[in-house]
N, C-alpha and C positions, 0 to 999 in steps of 0.2 A: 548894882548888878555889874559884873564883870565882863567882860566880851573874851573872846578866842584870843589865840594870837596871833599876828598880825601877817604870819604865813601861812598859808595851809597845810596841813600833814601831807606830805607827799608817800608816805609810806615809805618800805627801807628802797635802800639806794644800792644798786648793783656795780658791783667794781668795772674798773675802766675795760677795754677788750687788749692789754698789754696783760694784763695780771696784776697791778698796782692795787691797792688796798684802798686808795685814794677812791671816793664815790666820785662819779661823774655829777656833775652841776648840768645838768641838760640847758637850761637857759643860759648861766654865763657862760657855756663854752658853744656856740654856735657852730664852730667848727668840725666837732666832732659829731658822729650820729648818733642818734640817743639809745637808752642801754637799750639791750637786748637779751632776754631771758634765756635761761637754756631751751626752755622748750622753744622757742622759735618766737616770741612776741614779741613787741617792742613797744612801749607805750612810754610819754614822758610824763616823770613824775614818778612811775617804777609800776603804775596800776596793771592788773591784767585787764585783757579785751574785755568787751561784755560780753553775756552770754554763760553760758555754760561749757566746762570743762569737756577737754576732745573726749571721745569715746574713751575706754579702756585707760581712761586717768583714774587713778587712786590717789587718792590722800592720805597723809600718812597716817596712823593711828587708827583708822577706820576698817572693818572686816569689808570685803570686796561686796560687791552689790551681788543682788540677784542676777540670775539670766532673762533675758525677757522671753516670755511666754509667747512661744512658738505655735502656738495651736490656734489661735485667734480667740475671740470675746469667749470668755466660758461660760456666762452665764447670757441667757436668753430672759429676760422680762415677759415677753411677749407672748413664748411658746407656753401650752396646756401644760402644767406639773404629770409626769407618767402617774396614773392607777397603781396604786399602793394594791401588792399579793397577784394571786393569780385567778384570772377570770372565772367566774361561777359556772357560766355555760359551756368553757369547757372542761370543768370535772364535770358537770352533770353528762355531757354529752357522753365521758368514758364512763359513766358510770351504767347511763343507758345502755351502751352498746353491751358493755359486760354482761348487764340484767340478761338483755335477749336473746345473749347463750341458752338460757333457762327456758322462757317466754315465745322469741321471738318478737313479737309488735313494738318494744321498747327500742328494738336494735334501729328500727324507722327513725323514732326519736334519738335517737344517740346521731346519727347522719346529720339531718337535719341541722340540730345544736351542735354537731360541732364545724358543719360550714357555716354560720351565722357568728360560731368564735372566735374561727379561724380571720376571719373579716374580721372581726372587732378587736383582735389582739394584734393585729396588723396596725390596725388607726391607727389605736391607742397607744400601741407600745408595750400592752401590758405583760402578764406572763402567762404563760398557759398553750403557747400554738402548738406545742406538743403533743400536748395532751389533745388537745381537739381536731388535731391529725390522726392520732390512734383512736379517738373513737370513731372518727370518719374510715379509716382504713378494716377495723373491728366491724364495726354496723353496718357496713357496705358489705365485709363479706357474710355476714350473718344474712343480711335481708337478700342479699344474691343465692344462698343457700335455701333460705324458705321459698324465693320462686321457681328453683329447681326443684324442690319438694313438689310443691302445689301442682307444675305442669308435667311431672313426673305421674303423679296421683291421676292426675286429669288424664292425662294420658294410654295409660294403663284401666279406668273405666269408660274410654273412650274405644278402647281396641277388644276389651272384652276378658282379659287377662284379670278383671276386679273378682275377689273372692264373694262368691252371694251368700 
């Protein structure tokens, strides 16, 4: 088996700080200081510092790096995955309220389901708070319509004004 050689690879050698083509001998010439890289380092033997390259160094042949991502961790391990579509209660709720155009007593249900949606697509994230606004604003005024009916009705056989 063979061994190395008997000096160590110093890497290349940076010319003198005259301009001479001559490599500086860092050990035999004490006198002088040891090279000095353009970039600003100086190590004897020609190595760079340890560590990692200053910011915004390129290397040559290499496409420039990414940017780093401004926004902070984008993935959450942690957090519940959002409900996949848009929540059932509240289409059923517009659906209610629409029925009770017709009916009336659906419109109750239409209210009801869509404040219990509007909460739950809140938690969750899901999709749907629109809709379960509009069957709340819908069925709200439908069922505010049927108790002006009723105490209208009432009213009117209350005063004497009802048809016998």
């Amino acid at each position: 088996m063979t061994n190395g050689p008997e000096q160590p690879y110093r890497g290349p050698e940076f010319p003198a700080p005259d301009g001479s083509t001559q490599p500086l001998d860092y050990p035999a010439n004490p006198g002088l200081p040891p090279p000095v890289h353009p970039d600003g380092w100086s190590q004897p033997g020609g190595y760079p510092p340890p560590g990692y390259p200053a910011p915004g160094y390129q290397q040559p042949g290499y496409p420039p790096p990414y940017p780093p991502y401004a926004g902070g961790y984008p993935y959450d391990p942690y957090r519940a995955a959002q409900p996949a579509g848009t929540n059932g209660k509240a289409i059923a709720a517009l659906v209610c309220a629409l029925t009770g155009l017709l009916c009336g007593l659906p419109a109750v249900v239409g209210v009801v389901l869509g404040i219990i949606a509007m909460r739950e697509t809140r938690r969750t994230g899901q999709d749907g708070w629109g809709l379960a606004l509009a069957g709340v604003i819908v069925g709200g005024l439908i069922t505010a319509g049927m108790i002006l009916y009723v105490l209208l009705i009432v009213g009117m056989f209350a005063s004497g004004y009802a048809v016998t």
